[in-house]
Residue, then its C-alpha position, 0 to 999 in steps of 0.5 A: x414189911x414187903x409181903x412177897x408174891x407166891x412162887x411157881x416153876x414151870x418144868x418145861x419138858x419141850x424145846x422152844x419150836x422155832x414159832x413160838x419163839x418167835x411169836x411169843x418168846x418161847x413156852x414159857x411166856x405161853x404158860x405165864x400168859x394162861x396161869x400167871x398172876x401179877x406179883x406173882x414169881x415164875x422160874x424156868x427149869x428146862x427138865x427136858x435140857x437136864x435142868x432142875x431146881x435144888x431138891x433143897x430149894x423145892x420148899x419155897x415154891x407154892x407150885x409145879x406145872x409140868x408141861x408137854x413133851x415130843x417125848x414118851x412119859x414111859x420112856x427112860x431116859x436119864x432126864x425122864x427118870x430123874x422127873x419122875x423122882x422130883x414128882x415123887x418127892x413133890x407129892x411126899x411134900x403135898x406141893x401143888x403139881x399141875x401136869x399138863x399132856x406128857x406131864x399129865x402122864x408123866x405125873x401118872x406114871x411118878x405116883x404108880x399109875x400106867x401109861x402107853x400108846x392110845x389104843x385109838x392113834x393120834x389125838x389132834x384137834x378140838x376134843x369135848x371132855x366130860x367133867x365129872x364134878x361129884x365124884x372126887x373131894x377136890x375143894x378147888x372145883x368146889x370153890x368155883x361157880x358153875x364149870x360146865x358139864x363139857x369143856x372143849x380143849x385142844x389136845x395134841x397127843x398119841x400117848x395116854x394114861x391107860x391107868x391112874x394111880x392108886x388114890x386118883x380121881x377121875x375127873x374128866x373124860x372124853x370119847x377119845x380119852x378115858x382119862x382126860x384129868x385126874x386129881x390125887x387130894x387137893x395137890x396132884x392134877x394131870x390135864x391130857x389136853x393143852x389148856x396154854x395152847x392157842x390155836x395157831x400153835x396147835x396149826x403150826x405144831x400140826x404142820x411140823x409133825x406132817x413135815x415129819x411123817x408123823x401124820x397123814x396129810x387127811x388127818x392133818x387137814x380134819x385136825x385144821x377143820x376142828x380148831x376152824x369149826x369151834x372154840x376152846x374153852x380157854x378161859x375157863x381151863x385158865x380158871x380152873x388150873x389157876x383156882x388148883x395153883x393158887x388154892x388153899 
């Protein structure tokens, strides 16, 4: 009897930009590639297009991931709205549910939690968040060997969680960010930063929102110098969201 791989959706709350498609044949091959496992089943369900999975179907999945979004989390738009009843049904249900930036606040605002414009502006660059291990009962992180007292992530955000849900743990924060993650049991995690991203799709992306006006060229250039200056910790933000998804 063949045994089957575990089954995930990507809830893809963006458009493809025109360089990842062409780099890398759009976001989810990008989040395939950093949380993926072989055997493993990936499906595509473009929320931000009006694409959902079948509320009938959501029992055969083993997990969730959330990605981010040019779009407010507190916004009201049909398709935002509709998220975050499916995020509802999905921590009723106790499926694993990883939100990454907007689906981080997305996640946070579904459960009860409070999201807004940062009080700080703009987020852009290489940003060293602060793991808080000891506090919250997350067996995952436990599970893990040695997770350093700091990782560097690329972040890329002007909105955040000004407050978490009633029962979340705050397991990360920055100088920047409050709440750089938080975890809800051994089901619910929201990451603030792209943990999937590369840095040249964070130099393209900072080159899009200048062509748009949405930031300065000063700022723009400082963002560059941080992702120049140092590394993320890519591998191990793979591993901690793959041990979340793929943990017991």
């Amino acid at each position: 009897m063949k045994v089957e791989g575990k089954r995930y959706a990507l809830l893809l709350a963006a458009r493809d930009s025109d360089y990842v498609k062409k780099v890398y044949g759009g976001y989810f091959n990008v989040f395939v590639a950093a949380f993926g496992e072989e055997g493993e089943r990936w499906d595509l369900y473009r929320v931000v297009d009006g694409d959902f999975p079948d509320m009938n179907d959501l029992h055969n999945y083993d997990g969730f991931v959330v990605s981010g979004s040019p779009y407010d989390a507190y916004g009201n738009d049909y398709w935002i709205l509709k998220l975050c009843f499916l995020l509802q049904t999905l921590d009723a249900m106790e499926k694993k549910v990883l939100g990454i930036c907007f689906g981080h606040q997305v996640l946070c605002r579904a459960l009860g939690g409070k999201v807004g414009k940062a009080y700080t502006g703009w987020d852009i660059g290489l940003r060293k968040v602060r793991i808080v291990k000891d506090l919250p009962p997350c067996s995952f992180l436990e599970d893990m060997e040695e997770i350093p007292p700091f990782l560097s992530i690329i972040e890329c955000h002007q909105d955040e969680v000004w407050e978490v849900p009633l029962g979340a743990e705050v397991i990360a924060f920055s100088d920047k960010t409050g709440v750089e993650m938080f975890t809800i049991g051994d089901h619910i995690m929201g990451i603030q930063g792209h943990p999937e991203y590369t840095k040249d799709i964070l130099c393209n992306l900072i080159d899009r929102l200048l062509n748009n006006d949405a930031i300065e060229r000063g700022f723009a250039e400082e963002a560059k110098l941080t992702l120049q200056m140092a590394e993320p910790d890519r591998k191990c933000w793979e591993k901690i969201c793959r041990t979340f998804l793929k943990g017991a």
